[in-house]
C-alpha positions in Angstrom: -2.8 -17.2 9.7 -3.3 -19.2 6.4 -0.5 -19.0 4.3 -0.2 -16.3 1.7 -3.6 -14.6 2.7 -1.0 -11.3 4.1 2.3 -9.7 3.7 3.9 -7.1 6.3 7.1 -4.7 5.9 8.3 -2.7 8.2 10.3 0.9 7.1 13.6 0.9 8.9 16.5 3.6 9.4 19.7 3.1 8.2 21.7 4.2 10.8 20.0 2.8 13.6 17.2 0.0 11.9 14.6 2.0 14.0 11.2 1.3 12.6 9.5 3.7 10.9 6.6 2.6 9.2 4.8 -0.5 8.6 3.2 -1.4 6.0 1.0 -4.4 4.8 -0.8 -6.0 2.5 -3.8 -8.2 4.2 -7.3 -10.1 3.4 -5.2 -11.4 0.0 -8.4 -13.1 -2.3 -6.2 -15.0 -4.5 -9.5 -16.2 -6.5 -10.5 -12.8 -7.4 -7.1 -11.2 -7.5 -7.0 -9.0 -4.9 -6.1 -7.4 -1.2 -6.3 -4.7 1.2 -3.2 -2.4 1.8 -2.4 -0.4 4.6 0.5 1.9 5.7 1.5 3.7 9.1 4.2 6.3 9.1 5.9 7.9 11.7 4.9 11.8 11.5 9.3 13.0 11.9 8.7 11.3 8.5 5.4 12.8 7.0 5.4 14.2 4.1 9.2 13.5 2.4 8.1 10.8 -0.1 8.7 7.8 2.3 5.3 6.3 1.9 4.6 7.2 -1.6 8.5 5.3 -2.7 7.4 2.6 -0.7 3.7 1.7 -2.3 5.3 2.1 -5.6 7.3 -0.8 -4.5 4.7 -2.4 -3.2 1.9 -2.4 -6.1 4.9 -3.3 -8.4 5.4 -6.1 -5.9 1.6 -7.0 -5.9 1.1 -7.1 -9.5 4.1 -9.2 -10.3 1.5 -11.9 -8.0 -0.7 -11.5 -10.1 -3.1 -9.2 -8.0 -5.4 -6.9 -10.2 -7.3 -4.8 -7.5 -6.3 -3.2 -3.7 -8.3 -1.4 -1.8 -7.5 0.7 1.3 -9.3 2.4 4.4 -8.2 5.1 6.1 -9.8 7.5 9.2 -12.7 10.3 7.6 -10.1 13.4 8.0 -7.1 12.1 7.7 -6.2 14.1 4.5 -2.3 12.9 4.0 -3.4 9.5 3.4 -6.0 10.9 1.1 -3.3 12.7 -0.8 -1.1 9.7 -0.9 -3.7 7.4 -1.9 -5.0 10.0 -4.9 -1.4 10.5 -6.2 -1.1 6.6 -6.4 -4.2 6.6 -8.9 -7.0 5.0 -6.0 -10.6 6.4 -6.2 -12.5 6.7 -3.5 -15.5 3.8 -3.6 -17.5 4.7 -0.2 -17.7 5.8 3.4 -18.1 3.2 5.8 -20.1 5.7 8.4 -18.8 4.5 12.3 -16.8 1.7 11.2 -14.5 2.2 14.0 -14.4 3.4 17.6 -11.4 5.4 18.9 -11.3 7.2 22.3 -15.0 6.4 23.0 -16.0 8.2 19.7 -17.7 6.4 17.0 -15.2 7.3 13.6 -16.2 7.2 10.1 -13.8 5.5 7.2 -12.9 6.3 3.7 -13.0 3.1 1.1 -10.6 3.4 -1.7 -9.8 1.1 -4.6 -7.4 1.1 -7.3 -7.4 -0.9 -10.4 -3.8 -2.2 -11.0 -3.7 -1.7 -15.0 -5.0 2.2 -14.0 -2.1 2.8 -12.0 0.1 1.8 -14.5 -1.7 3.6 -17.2 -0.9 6.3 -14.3 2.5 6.4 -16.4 1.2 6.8 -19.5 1.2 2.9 -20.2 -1.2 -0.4 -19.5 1.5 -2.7 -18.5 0.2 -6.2 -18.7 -0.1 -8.1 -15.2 2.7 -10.2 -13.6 5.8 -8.0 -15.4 6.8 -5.3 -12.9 9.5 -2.8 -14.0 13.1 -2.8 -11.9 14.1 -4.6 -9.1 12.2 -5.8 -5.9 14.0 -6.8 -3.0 12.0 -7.1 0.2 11.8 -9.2 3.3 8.5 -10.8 4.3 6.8 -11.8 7.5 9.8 -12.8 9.5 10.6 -8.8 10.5 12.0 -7.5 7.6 12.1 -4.3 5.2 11.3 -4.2 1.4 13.2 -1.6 -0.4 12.7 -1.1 -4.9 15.1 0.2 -7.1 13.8 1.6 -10.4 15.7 0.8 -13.4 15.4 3.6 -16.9 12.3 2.5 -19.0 
């Protein structure tokens, strides 16, 4: 893999450093400014703000690089990651119709896109690019976890 074109995380317990989710950030177009994101979740975790806390961290983390634009795919149906995606300010952009085949069925996809200045306008404020609030500490391709603590505006 060339360097910089992708970024993984991985969620991990504290008690046990279990994974929990992954997460990444793939196909990085550092001409154009921008990437794919994508995010598994173990379902004991679904819905308890786990994947939301952690794309926060990472579209902070994504826009201090300078990024200006993610898209994301997820399965026609799959209406957590839906949720997740719409609360985080994404639109959906298309339907790519039996882009992949699971258990011998053809399966159509959900394209989403989010401008980065939206989601910050998201809270109530265009940030300019490259100055993320708080503090990002996170662990790149070598196994590790990212983790973002948000400091008062």
């Amino acid at each position: 893999m060339a360097a910089n074109h992708a970024f993984y995380w991985s969620l991990r317990g504290n008690s046990d450093a279990s994974v929990m989710g992954c997460f990444d950030i793939a196909e990085i177009d550092w001409q154009h400014r921008r990437a794919e994101v994508g995010f598994v979740l173990a379902k004991p975790l679904w819905g308890h703000g786990y994947a939301q806390d952690v794309m926060n961290a990472i579209i902070d983390h994504v826009t201090g690089l300078g990024l200006k634009r993610l898209t994301a795919r997820l399965h026609a149906g799959n209406m957590r990651s839906e949720a997740l995606l719409r609360r985080l300010h994404f639109q959906q952009e298309g339907l790519l119709r039996g882009h992949i085949e699971r258990d011998g069925t053809r399966r159509d996809c959900k394209v989403f896109g989010l401008l980065l200045c939206v989601w910050h306008l998201g809270e109530k404020r265009c940030r300019p690019f490259g100055s993320p609030q708080g503090d990002l500490i996170y662990e790149g391709q070598d196994g590790g976890s990212i983790r973002k603590a948000r400091q008062p505006v």
